[in-house]
N, C-alpha and C positions, 0 to 999 in steps of 0.2 A: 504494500500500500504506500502508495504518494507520500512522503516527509515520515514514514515509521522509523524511527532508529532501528538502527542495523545491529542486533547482542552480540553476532560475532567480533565484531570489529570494538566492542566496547570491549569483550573479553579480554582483548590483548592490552589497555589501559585499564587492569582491574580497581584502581585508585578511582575510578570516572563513576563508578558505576554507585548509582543510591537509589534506594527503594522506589523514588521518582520518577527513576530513568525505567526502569524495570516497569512501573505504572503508565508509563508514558508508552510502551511497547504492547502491552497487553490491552490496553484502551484503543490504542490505534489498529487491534487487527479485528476484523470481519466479523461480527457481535455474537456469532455462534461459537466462534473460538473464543473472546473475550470472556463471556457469558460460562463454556466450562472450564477454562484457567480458573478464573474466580473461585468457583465451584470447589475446584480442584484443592485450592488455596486455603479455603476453609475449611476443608475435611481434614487437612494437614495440620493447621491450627486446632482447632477444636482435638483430635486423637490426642496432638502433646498437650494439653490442656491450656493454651493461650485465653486469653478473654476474646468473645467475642470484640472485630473490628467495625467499624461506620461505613471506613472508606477502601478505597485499592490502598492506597497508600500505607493506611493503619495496618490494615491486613498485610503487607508485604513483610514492614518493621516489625509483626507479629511475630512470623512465620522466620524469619532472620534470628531473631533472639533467641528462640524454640532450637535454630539448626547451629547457634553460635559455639556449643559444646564441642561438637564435631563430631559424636557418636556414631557408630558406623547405623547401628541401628536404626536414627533420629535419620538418617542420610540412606538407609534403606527407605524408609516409609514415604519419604519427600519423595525419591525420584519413583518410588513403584506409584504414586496417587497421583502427582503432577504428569508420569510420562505415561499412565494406564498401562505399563508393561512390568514387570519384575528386573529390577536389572541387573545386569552379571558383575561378575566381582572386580574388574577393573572400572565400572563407573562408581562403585561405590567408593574404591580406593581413591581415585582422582577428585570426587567432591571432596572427601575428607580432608586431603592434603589441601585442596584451593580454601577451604575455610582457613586451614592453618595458615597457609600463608596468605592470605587476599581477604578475607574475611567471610561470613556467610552470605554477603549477598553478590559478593563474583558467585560462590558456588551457585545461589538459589539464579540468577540469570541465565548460568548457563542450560541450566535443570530446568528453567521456563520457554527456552529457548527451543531445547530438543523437542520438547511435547508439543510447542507448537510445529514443531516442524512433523510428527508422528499424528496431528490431529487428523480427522477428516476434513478433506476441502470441497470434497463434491457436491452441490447444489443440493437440498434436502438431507443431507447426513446428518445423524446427530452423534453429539460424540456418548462414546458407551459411560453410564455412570460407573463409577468407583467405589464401591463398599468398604469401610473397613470395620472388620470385624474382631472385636477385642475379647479376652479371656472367652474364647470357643475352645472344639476342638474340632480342628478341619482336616477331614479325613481325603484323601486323594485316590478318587478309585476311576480316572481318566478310561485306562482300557478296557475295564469290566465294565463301566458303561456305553461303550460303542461297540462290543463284541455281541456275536449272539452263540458263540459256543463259548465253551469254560475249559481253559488249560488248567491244569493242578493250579497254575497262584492264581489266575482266577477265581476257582473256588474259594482257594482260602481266603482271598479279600471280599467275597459276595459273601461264604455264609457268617464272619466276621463281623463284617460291617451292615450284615441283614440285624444281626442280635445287637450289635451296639447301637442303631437306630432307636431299635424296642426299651434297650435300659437306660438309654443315657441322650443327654441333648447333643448331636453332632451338627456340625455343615458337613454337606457328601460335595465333593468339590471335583473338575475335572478342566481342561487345559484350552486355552482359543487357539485358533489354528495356528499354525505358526511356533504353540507352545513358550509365547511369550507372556502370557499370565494366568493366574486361577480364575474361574468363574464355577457361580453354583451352577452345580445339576439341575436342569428342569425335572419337571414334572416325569413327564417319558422317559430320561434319562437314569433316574434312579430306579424306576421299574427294569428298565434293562440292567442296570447294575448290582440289585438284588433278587432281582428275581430271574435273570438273563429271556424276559419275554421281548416279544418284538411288536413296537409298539406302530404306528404310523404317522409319527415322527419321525423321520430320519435323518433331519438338517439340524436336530436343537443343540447336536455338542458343536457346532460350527458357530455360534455368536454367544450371545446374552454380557450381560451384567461382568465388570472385573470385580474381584473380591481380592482382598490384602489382608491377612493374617495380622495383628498386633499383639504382643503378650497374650498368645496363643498356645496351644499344642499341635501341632503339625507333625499326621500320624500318612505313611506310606505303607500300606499294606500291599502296594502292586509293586513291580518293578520297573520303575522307570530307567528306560538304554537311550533314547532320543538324543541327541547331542545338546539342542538349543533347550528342552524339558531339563536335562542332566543340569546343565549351567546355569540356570536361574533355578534349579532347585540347591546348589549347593550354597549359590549365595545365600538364599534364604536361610539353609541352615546353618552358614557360618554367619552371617553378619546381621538378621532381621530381628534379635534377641528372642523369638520365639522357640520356645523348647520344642524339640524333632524326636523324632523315632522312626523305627522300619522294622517290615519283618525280613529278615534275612532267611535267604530259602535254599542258597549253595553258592560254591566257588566255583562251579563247575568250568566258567572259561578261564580261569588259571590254572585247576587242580589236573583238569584234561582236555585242555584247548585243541585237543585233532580231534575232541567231537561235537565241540561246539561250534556253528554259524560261523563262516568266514566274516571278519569284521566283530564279531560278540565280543573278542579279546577286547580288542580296542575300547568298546562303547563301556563293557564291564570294567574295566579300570578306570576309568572317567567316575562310573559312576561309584564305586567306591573310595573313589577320592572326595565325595561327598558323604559318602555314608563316616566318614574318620571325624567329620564336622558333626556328626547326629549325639545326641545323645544316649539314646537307647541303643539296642538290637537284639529283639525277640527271634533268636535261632529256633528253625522247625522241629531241629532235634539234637539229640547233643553230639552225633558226628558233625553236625553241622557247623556246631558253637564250636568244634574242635577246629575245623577250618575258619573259622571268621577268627578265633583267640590266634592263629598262629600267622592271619594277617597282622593283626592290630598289634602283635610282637614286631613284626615290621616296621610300624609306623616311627615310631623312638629315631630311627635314622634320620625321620624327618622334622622330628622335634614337636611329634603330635601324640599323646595320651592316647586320642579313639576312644570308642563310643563303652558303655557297659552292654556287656552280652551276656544275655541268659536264653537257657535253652526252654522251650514249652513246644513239647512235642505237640505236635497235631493229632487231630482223632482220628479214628471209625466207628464211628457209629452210625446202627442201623435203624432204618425209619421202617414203622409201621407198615406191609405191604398188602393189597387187596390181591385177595384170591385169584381175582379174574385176570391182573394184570399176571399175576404165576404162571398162569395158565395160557396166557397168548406169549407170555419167554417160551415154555416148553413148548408150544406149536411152529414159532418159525425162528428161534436164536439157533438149535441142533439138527443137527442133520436125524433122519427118523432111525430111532432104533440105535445110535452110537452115541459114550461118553460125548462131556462137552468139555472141552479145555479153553479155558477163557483168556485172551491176552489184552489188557487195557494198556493203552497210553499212545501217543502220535509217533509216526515209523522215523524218524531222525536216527541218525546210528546210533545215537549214545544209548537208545535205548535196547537197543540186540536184536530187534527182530529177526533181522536173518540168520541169526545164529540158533533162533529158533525155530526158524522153519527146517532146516537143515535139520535139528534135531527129532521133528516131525518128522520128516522124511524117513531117516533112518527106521523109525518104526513103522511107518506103514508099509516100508520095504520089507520089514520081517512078517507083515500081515496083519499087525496089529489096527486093530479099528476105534475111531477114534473122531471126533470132528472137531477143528478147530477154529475159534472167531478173535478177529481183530476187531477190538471197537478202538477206533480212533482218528485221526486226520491226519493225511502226507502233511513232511514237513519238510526243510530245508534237507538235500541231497536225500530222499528218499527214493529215488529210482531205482535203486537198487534192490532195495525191498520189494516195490511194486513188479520188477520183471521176475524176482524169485516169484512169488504170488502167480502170478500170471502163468510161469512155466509149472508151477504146481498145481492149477486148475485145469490147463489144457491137459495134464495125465485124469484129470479125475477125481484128482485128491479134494474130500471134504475138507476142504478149508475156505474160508470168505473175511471179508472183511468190509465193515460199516463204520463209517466217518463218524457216527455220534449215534446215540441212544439218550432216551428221555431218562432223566436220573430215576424213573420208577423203573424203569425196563433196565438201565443197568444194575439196580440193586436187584432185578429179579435176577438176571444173567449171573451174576456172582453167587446167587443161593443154585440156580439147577445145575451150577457148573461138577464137574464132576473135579476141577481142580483147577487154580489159576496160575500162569507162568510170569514171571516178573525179572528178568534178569541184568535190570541193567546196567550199563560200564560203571554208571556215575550217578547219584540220586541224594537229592535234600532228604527227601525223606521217603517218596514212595509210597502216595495213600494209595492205590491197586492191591497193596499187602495187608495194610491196616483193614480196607474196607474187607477184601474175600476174609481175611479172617475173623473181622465183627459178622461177618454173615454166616460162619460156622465151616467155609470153604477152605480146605489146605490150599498152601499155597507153596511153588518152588520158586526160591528168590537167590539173588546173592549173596556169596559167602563173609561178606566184608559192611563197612560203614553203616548209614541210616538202615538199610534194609537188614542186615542181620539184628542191627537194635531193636527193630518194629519183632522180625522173625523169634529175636530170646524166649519171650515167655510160652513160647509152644504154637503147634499149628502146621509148620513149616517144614522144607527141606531145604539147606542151605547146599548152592553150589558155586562153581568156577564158573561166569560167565565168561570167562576167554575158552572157556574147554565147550566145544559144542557135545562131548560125546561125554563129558558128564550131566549136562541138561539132559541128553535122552535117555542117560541110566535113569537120573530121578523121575522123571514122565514116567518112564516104563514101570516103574514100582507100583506108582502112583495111579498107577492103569490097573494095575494085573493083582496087587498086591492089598485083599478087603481089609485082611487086618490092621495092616497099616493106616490106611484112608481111613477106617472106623478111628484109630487113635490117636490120628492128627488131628481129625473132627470133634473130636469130643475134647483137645487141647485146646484148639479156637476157642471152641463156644464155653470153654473154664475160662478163658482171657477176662481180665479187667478191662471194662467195657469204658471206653474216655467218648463224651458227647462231643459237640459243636458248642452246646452251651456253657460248657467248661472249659473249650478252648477258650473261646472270645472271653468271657469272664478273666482266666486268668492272664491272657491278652490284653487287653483293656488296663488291668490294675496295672499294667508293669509299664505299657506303652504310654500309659497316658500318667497315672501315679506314679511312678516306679516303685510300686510294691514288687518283690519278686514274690513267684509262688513256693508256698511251704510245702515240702514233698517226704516230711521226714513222719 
């Protein structure tokens, strides 16, 4: 606009610059920018506790006094409300330093400067309002609300965050495009994120309303890998003063990065470079907590403490099931008239599939009959899996495999199974084991980590999953062998039964309170 003074250029004489100049700037631009700077200005004020201002002016010399400390925190909240975006940890550092040396209102010019330059200009735009919400707890469940199938953390942050809805007051919060700030969940959004239903909405996690955190709890039960989501999540937990938490669910792209997502090493490191800034970390089990404790041993080299880790294993427990839904598993989950060997979880390598089908193989070459189901969905290099599959159907061989099941239909499939396979290289924890064995089903698992821990109290057969031809001794037991199966079955269903509502519960107390859970 015609005579507006230029911030840039005052930037460089930060001695020039006075609340006036700053008023003189924001006055002169185009009355729907002007209109939410102000806006903006006073949500800033009013959060630090200023007095209510009259004028721009007042308000500016408010909002200066409020940023005069240089707190990084006071310097988070300013640029996340004035710029509607969260910002990464070099703006936060640059304001700090410019207050110290230039004063707070070089910083607060330039902080006024950028948002105008990030506002909307388009004819009719209005700019998005800014919330900020104080002493909440803002729970972050971004991909469980935009997904409509449930990977393992899926679950754990839907049925999590379904019960801490029920007990306690949360914000359900999830990311604008771009992954430059929080905004709440609509309406349809958190039905998909608790309930994974599909609603007919499908554009609501694309806009709405920014929200900002202030002396808050800021709880991560998903996992965030995104690079720009990763960077203004870590600022927030290193510099927003709001208390953080996560649940921690594995190491897997450091511990076995040749079966992790080319590029997962990468984004995984980033992102625990945020997690060393959190406070908390609810490991899913305690090989788990054994791997994050032998990061955070790590960190010392880099002169960072890390977060406290405690382990709260995940459940399985089993929900109530209708007869009739029994009764349509047995009619189309088995092939007619042969066991059913059940295998859950999505065909990526790390999880063994093909090492299990090969050990299928081998038995049905001896004659053995037997039918086997994948429930799950391809995932990064599963090709491999898919042509073994493939070459195993065009001989004949009962075997299938289905992308997903309704969670009734997979708890039926885990009870008519005649046994469930679980072998994988690498696992947090493994509810495929936990669940077939709350459902009273043996299950054959790995000989090591989370999955022998879940396996301890009975149920199981631990094996070598490098060894394909020890997975098909324990299948073949487990086939041929009643007595056996009668007293793994009857191990399961002795197992101390752990709900969902005892997970969250004692999830909640530790992520959010940090009570740890007493187990003694």
């Amino acid at each position: 606009m015609s005579g507006r003074p230029a911030m840039t250029d005052l930037a460089r004489t930060p001695a020039r610059i006075t609340a006036a100049t700053i008023a003189e700037y924001i006055t002169a631009a185009k009355s729907a920018r002007s209109r939410g700077l102000r806006l903006r200005l006073e949500t800033v004020l009013a959060t630090l506790g200023g007095p209510p201002a009259t004028g721009i002016g007042e308000l500016l010399e408010g909002v200066g006094r409020a940023l005069a400390i240089g707190s990084p925190d006071r310097m988070w909240l300013a640029l996340s409300v004035l710029s509607g975006e969260l910002p990464d940890q070099a703006a936060v550092r640059r304001s700090c330093r410019t207050v110290e040396l230039d004063g707070p209102l070089a910083a607060l010019a330039a902080i006024v400067a950028a948002a105008d330059r990030l506002a909307p200009h388009e004819r009719g735009r209005k700019w998005p309002r800014v919330e900020v919400v104080a002493g909440a707890v803002v729970v972050d469940l971004h991909h469980t609300a935009r997904a409509l199938f449930a990977t393992g953390i899926q679950r754990v942050a839907r049925e999590s965050a379904k019960r801490w809805q029920r007990d306690h007051d949360v914000v359900l919060v999830g990311w604008t495009p771009g992954y430059t700030a929080l905004r709440r969940l609509s309406p349809s959004d958190i039905e998909r994120a608790l309930h994974g239903s599909e609603t007919d909405d499908a554009t609501s996690a694309d806009g709405g309303d920014i929200l900002v955190p202030w002396q808050s709890t800021y709880v991560a039960p998903e996992l965030p890998a995104e690079p720009w989501r990763v960077e203004r999540f870590h600022t927030l937990v290193r510099y927003s003063g709001n208390q953080s938490s996560v649940i921690g669910f594995d190491c897997v792209p450091m511990t076995t990065a040749e079966t992790a997502e080319e590029g997962m090493g990468a984004a995984f490191a980033c992102y625990l470079s945020a997690v060393a800034q959190t406070d908390r970390v609810a490991a899913i089990s305690e090989a788990v907590a054994v791997e994050f404790r032998g990061w955070r041993a790590m960190l010392k080299g880099a002169g960072f403490a890390g977060p406290e880790i405690t382990p709260i294993p995940l459940p399985g427990g089993v929900p109530p099931l209708a007869e009739e839904t029994l009764r349509t598993a047995r009619e189309h989950l088995p092939v007619a008239g042969m066991p059913l060997v059940l295998v859950v979880g999505s065909h990526e390598p790390r999880k063994n599939h093909r090492a299990i089908l090969h050990a299928a193989e081998l038995l049905w070459r001896e004659g053995l009959e037997f039918s086997m189901l994948f429930v799950g969905g391809n995932s990064w290099n599963s090709a491999t899996f898919s042509t073994a599959l493939h070459g195993l159907q065009a001989l004949n061989r009962p075997v299938h495999a289905l992308t997903a099941l309704s969670d009734d239909l997979l708890w039926a499939a885990y009870r008519i199974a005649r046994c469930t396979v679980f072998t994988s290289l690498n696992e947090g924890f493994g509810l495929p084991v936990a669940e077939s064995l709350a459902s009273g089903t043996p299950v054959i698992t790995s000989n090591f980590g989370s999955m022998r821990e879940i396996a301890e109290p009975g149920g199981a057969l631990l094996v070598d999953p490098r060894d394909d031809h020890d997975i098909s001794r324990a299948l073949k037991r487990l086939l041929t062998d009643d007595d056996l199966h009668a007293a793994l079955t009857r191990q399961a269903f002795a197992r101390p039964q752990r709900t969902w509502d005892q997970y969250a519960a004692e999830a909640w107390d530790y992520l959010v309170c940090g009570i740890r859970p007493d187990r003694d």
